[in-house]
N, C-alpha and C positions, 0 to 999 in steps of 0.2 A: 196273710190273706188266703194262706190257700184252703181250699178248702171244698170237697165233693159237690158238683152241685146236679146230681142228673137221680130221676126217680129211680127206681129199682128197675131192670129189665125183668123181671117176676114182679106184678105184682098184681093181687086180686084175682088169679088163677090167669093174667096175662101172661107169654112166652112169648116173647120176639125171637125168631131161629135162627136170625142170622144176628151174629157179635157185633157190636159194631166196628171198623176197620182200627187196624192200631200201625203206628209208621213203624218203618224197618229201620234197620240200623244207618240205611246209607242215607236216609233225610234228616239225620241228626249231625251235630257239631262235629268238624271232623277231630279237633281236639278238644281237650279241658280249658275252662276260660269264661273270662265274659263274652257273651252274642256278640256284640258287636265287635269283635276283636276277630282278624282275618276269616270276614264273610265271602270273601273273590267278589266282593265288589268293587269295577272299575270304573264307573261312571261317577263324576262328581255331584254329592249329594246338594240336593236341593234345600234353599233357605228354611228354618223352621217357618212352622203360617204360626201364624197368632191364636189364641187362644179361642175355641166356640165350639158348642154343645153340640155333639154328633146324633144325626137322627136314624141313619140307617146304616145297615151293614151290610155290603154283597162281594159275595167270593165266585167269581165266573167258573170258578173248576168244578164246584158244586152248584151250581143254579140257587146258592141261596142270597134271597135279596129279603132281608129283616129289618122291621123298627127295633130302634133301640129305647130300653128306657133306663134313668139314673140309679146305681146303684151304692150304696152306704154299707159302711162297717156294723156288722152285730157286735151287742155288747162285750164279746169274748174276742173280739178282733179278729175276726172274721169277715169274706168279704159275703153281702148278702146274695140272695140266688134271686133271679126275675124267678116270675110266678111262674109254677108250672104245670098250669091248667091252659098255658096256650105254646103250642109247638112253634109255631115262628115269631121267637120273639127271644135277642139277646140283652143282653145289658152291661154299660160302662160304667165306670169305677166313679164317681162326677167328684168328689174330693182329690182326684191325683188330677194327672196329665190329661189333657183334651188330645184324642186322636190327630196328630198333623203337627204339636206344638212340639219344643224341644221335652225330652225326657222317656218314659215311660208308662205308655197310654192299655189299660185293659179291660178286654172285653168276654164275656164270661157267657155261656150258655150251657142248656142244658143238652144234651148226649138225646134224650129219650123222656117220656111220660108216659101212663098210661095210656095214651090211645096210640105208642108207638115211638118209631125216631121222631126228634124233634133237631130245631134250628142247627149244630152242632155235631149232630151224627157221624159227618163221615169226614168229617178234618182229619181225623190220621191217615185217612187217604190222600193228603196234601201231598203238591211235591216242591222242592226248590224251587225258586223262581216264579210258582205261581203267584199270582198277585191277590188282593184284598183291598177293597173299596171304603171307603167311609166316606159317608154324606154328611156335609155339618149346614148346621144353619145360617151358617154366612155365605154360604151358596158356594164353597167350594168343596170341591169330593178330594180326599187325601190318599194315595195308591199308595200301597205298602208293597212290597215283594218280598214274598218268605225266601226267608235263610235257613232255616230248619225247622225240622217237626220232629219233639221230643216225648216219651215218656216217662212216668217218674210214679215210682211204688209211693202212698199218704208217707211213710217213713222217711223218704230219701228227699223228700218236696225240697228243690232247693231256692229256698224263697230270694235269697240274697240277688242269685242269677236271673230268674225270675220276675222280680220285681223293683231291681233294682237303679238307681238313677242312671241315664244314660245321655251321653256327650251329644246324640242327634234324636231326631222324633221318630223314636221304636213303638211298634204295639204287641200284642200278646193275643191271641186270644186261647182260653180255658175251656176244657169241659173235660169231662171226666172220663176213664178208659183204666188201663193198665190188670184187666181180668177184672171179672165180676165173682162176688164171695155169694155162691147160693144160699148157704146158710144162715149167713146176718144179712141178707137184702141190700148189699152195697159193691158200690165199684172200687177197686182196691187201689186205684191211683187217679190220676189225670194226664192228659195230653194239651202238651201247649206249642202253640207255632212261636212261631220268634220272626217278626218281619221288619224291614224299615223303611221310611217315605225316601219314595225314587221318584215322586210326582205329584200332578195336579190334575182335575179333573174342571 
């Protein structure tokens, strides 16, 4: 699934001047491994929630508080991109995990569109520990606290780590980063957080 989802920072004689942020080495994994595998979390994890449709997304370190809406595989297996003709607006994978449930829950946005940054922008300026909100329709909010912010060249995507099944209820969220190619109009990787439910709201 992985796969670019953020408009060109160039496009239509548009320049955004400022890059947008990319995490440094110390907000990633300190070793090789699957995420969940010695995060320094010492607090005992809380029961998975049951499974329901997530509506919104808010990360207090960023002031972003976003609807969500469902996203599907393209033909090619590929995960689809929400629309990107509106800047606050992310989207979840609705055929895997439900954000809160056990396993592997993600949520995908765009970096940027034409009329600028969008929902997603400045995740690689996340740091450890920050937390990340989900609102679901059952009326409880799911609090994740990041364990790392990674990035990864479209070559090295390591889907397996990424998106892989996991023993408690992890999330992910995706947007794209790793330098921008001026010449083909595209972001040459993605940045992804890697967080897990430590709560309830």
């Amino acid at each position: 699934m992985a796969v670019c989802l953020a408009v060109a920072l160039i496009s239509n004689g548009l320049l955004i001047q400022k890059p947008p942020p990319q995490p440094g080495a110390a907000q990633g994994f300190s070793a090789p491994g699957h995420p969940y595998a010695g995060d320094g979390s010492a607090a005992p994890a809380p029961a998975p929630l049951p499974p329901s449709v997530p509506e919104r997304v808010r990360i207090p370190a960023l002031r972003v508080d976003a609807p969500l809406t469902p996203l599907a595989l393209e033909p090619n297996g590929s995960l689809a991109a929400p629309p990107d003709n509106v800047r606050n607006l992310a989207g979840w994978y609705k055929d895997g995990t439900s954000p809160g449930a056990k396993g592997t829950a993600v949520i995908a946005g765009h970096v940027d569109n034409q009329q600028g940054p969008a929902v997603f922008y400045g995740l690689g300026s996340l740091k450890k520990g920050n937390t990340v909100r989900v609102v679901r329709t059952d009326g409880v909010t799911a609090v994740f606290t990041i364990d790392a912010i990674e990035v990864y060249t479209a070559k090295d995507f390591p889907d397996r780590k990424v998106y892989g099944a996991a023993p408690r209820p992890e999330l992910r969220l995706i947007t794209c980063g790793g330098g921008f190619d001026k010449k083909h109009q595209h972001y040459l990787g993605n940045v992804v957080v890697y967080a897990h439910l430590t709560g309830t709201g």
